[in-house]
C-alpha positions in Angstrom: -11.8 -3.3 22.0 -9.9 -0.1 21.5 -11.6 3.0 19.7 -10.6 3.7 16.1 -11.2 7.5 14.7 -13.6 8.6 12.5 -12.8 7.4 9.0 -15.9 9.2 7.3 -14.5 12.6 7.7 -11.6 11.2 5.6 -10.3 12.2 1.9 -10.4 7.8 1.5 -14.0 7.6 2.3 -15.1 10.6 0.0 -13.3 9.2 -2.5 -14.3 6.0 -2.3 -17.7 7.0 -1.8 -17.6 8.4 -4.9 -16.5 6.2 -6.4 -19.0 3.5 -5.5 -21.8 5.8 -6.4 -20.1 6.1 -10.0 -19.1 9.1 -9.8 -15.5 9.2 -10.2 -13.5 12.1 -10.9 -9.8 13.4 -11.9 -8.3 13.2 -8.6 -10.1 10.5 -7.2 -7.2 7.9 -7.5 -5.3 7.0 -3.2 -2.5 8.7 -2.6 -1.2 6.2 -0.4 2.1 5.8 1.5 3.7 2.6 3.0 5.7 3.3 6.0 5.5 0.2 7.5 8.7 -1.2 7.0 9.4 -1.8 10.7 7.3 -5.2 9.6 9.3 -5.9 6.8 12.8 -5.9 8.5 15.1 -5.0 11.3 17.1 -1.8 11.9 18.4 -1.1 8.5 15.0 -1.0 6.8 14.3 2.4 8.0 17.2 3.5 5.9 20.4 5.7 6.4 20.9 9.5 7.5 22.6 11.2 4.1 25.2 14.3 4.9 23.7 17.5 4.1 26.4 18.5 2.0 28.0 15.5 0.6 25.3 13.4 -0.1 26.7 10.5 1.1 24.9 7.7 2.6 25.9 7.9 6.4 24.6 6.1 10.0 21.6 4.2 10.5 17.9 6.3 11.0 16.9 5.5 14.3 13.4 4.7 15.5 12.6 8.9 16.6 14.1 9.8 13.2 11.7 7.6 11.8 9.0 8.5 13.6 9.7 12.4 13.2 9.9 12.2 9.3 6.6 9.7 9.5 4.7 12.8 11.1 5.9 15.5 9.1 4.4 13.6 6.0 0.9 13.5 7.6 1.2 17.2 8.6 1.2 17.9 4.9 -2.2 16.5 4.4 -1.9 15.3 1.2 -1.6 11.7 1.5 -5.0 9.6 1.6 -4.2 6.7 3.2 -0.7 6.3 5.8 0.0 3.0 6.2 2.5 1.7 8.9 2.8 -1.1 11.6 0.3 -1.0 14.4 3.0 0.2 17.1 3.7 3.2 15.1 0.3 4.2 14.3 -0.8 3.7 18.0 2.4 6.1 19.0 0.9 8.7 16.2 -2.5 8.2 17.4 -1.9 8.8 21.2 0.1 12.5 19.8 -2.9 13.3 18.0 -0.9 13.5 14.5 -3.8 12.8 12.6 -6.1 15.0 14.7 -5.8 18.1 12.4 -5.5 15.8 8.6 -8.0 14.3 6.5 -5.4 11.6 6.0 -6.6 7.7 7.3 -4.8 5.7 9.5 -4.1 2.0 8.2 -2.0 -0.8 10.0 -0.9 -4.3 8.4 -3.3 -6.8 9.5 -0.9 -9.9 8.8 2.7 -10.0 7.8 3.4 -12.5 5.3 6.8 -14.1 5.4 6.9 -12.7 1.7 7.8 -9.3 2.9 10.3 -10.2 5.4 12.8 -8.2 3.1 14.6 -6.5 5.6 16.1 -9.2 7.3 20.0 -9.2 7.2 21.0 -12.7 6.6 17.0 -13.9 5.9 16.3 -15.9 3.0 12.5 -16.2 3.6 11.7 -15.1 0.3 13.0 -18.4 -0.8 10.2 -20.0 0.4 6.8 -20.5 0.0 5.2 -17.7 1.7 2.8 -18.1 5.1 0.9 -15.5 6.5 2.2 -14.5 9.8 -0.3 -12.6 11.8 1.4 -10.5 14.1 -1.4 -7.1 14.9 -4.0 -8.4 17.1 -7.1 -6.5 15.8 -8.8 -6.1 19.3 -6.0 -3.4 20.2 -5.1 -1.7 17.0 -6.1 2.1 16.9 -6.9 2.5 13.0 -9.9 1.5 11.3 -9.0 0.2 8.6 -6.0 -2.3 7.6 -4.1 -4.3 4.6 -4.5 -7.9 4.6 -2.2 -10.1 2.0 -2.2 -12.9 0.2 -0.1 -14.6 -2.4 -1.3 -17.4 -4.8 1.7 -19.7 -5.7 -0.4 -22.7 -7.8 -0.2 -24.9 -5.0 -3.4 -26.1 -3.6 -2.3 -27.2 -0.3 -0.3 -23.7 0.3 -3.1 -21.5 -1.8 -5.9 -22.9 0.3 -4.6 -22.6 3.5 -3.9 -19.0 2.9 -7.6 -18.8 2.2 -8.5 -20.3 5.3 -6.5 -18.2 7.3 -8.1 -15.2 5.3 -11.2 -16.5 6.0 -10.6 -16.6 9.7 -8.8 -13.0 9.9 -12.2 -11.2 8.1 -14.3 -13.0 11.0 -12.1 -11.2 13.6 -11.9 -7.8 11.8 -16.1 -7.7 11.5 -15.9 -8.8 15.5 -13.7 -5.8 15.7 -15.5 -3.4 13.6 -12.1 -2.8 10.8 -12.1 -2.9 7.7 -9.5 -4.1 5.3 -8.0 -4.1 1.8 -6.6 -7.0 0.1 -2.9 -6.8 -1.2 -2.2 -9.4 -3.8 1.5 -10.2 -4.4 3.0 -12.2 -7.5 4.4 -15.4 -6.6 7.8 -15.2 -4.8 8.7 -19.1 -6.2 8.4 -20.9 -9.1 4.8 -22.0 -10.2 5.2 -23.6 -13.4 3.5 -20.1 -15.1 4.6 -18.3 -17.8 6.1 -14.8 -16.7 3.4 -12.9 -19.3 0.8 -15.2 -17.2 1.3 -14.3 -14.4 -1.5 -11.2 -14.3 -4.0 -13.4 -15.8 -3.2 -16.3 -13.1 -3.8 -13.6 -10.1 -6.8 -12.0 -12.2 -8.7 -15.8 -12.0 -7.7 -16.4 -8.5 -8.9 -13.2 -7.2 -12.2 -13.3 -8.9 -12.0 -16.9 -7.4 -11.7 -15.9 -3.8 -14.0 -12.6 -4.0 -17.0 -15.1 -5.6 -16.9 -17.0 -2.0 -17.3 -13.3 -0.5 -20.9 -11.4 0.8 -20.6 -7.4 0.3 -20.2 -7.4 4.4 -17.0 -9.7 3.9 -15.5 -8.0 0.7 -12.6 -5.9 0.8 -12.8 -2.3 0.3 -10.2 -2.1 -2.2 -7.7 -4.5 -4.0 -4.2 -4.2 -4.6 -2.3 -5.6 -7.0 0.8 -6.1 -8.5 1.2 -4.1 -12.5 1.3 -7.6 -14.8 0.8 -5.1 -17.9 -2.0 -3.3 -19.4 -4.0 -6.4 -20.7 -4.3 -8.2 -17.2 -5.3 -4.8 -15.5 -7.6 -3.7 -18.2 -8.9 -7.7 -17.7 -9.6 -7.0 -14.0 -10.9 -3.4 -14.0 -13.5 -4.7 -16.6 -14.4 -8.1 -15.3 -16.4 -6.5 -12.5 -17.4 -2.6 -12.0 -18.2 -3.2 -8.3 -14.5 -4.2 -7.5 -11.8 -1.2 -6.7 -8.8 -1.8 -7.7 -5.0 -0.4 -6.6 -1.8 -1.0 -8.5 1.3 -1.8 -6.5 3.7 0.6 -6.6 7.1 2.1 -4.8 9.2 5.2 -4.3 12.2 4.0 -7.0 9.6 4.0 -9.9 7.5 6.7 -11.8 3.8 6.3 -12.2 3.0 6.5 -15.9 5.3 3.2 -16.2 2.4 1.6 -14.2 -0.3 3.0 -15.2 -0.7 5.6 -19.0 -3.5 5.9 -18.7 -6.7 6.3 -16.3 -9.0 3.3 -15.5 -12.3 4.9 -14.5 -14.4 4.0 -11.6 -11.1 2.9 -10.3 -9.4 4.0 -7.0 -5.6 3.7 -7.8 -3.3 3.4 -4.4 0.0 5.0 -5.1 2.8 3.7 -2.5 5.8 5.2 -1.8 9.1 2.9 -1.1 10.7 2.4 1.9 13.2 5.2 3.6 16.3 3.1 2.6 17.8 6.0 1.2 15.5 8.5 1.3 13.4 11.4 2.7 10.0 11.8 1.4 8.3 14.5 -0.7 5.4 15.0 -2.7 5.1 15.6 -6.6 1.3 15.8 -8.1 0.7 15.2 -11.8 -1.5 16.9 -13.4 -4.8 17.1 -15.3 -5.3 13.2 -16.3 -2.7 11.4 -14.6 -4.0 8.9 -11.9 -1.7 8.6 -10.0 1.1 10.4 -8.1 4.2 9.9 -6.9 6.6 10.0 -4.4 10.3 10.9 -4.9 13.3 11.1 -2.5 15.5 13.5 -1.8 18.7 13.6 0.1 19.3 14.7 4.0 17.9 13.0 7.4 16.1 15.9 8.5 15.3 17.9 5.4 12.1 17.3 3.3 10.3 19.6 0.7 7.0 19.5 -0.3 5.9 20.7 -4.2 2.8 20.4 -6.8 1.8 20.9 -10.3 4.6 18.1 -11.8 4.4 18.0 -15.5 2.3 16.3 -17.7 5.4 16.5 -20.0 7.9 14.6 -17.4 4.8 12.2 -17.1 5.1 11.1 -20.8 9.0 11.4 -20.4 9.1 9.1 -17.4 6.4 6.5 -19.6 8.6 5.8 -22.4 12.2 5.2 -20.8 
């Protein structure tokens, strides 16, 4: 079994910690990011070079362009949580990256077919989603990893999924990892109404985590933003659970969340690097979340905080 660093000296596990104990604070919410979109889709989902002076949207990124703009983000140490496939974060691991961060390493523990976005020509989305396990856990070099499910009201296809979920939390306790459970919304028709929808993942969740001993439960859910009245549902329901909202880089934070939900840990994910290069703005005083933006130019990124509250309210009502 291959060694994964230290995640107690990491801004995730005081957080969390914290947050556990009942003693959440402003500032306590995951500033997460999601670059592992080499899982998602071929060469294109790594996005396209933009010309420094035009703008325009040029070649390919290749795999060291990729990588290069992956590190720079975790040399900023701001992030909580950097998420990306397990070949990348072994590369990043073996250069020491996270050596001189507080920022946590996390790798996808399964692949669901769901997320094969990135596929030119795919149509897997059309389908009913399986969950492809690629990452064998034995070998991975972070400690901790996303896990995902998605509940289509079929009980053939919705209890497999939890039998294979079952199965991949016996191999990550045999392997010492720990995980967090990503909960997508359907990706076919279920027969729900759309306003539903949050309140058919709420029950299913709470479903699945009542089969669950503390030792088996994730660390952390994520879920998809159904609305205020689902979330507000969940984060009530049960203080012990912590629970992320969903989000991407093409969207601003106050249009998920207005709001704090205390006692919560709220994972903020940045998109993929279609179009973009990644920088950090930090809202302030009572805003739980944060975002990430995009800015133009292959090898240029900027780093900022202290984002408006004013541009927060701005960016909830349009």
């Amino acid at each position: 079994m291959t060694t994964s660093p230290d995640y107690r000296n990491t801004r995730f596990w005081e957080k969390l910690s914290r947050i556990r104990a009942g003693q959440y604070r402003t500032g306590d919410f995951m500033i997460a990011d999601a670059k592992d979109v080499d899982v998602a889709g071929g060469v294109p989902s790594m996005g396209r070079c933009r010309d420094e002076t035009t703008g325009a949207s040029g070649r390919l990124r290749t795999r060291p362009e990729f990588l290069h703009q992956v590190r720079e983000l975790i040399r900023q140490d701001v992030l909580d949580i950097m998420l990306s496939s397990t070949a990348t974060i072994e590369q990043l691991t073996d250069e020491g990256v996270f050596d001189e961060t507080r920022v946590l390493s996390a790798f996808r523990g399964n692949e669901a077919t769901d997320a094969w976005v990135g596929i030119r020509g795919g149509r897997y989305r059309d389908f009913p989603p399986r969950p492809y396990r690629g990452a064998a856990l034995e070998f991975a070099r972070a400690p901790l990893c996303l896990y995902s499910v998605t509940y289509i009201n079929d009980a053939e296809h919705d209890a497999s999924s939890l039998e294979t979920y079952a199965r991949f939390r016996a191999e990550a306790r045999a392997n010492d990892k720990m995980h967090f459970l990503e909960v997508f919304n359907p990706n076919v028709e279920t027969g729900i109404a759309e306003d539903q929808i949050g309140f058919f993942i709420n029950d299913c969740v709470i479903r699945t985590l009542a089969s669950l001993t503390r030792r088996e439960r994730p660390e952390f859910l994520k879920v998809a933003y159904n609305g205020p009245a689902s979330l507000e549902e969940l984060a009530g329901h049960d203080p012990s659970m912590v629970i992320g909202v969903l989000g991407g880089g093409q969207r601003h934070p106050s249009r998920y969340l207005r709001a704090p939900v205390p006692g919560r840990a709220v994972w903020r994910a940045a998109g993929s690097f279609r179009t973009q290069d990644q920088w950090f703005g930090r809202p302030v005083r009572h805003d739980p979340v944060d975002e990430t933006r995009g800015r133009s130019g292959c090898e240029r990124r900027r780093s900022r905080t202290g984002l408006s509250r004013r541009s927060a309210e701005a960016g909830a009502r349009s």
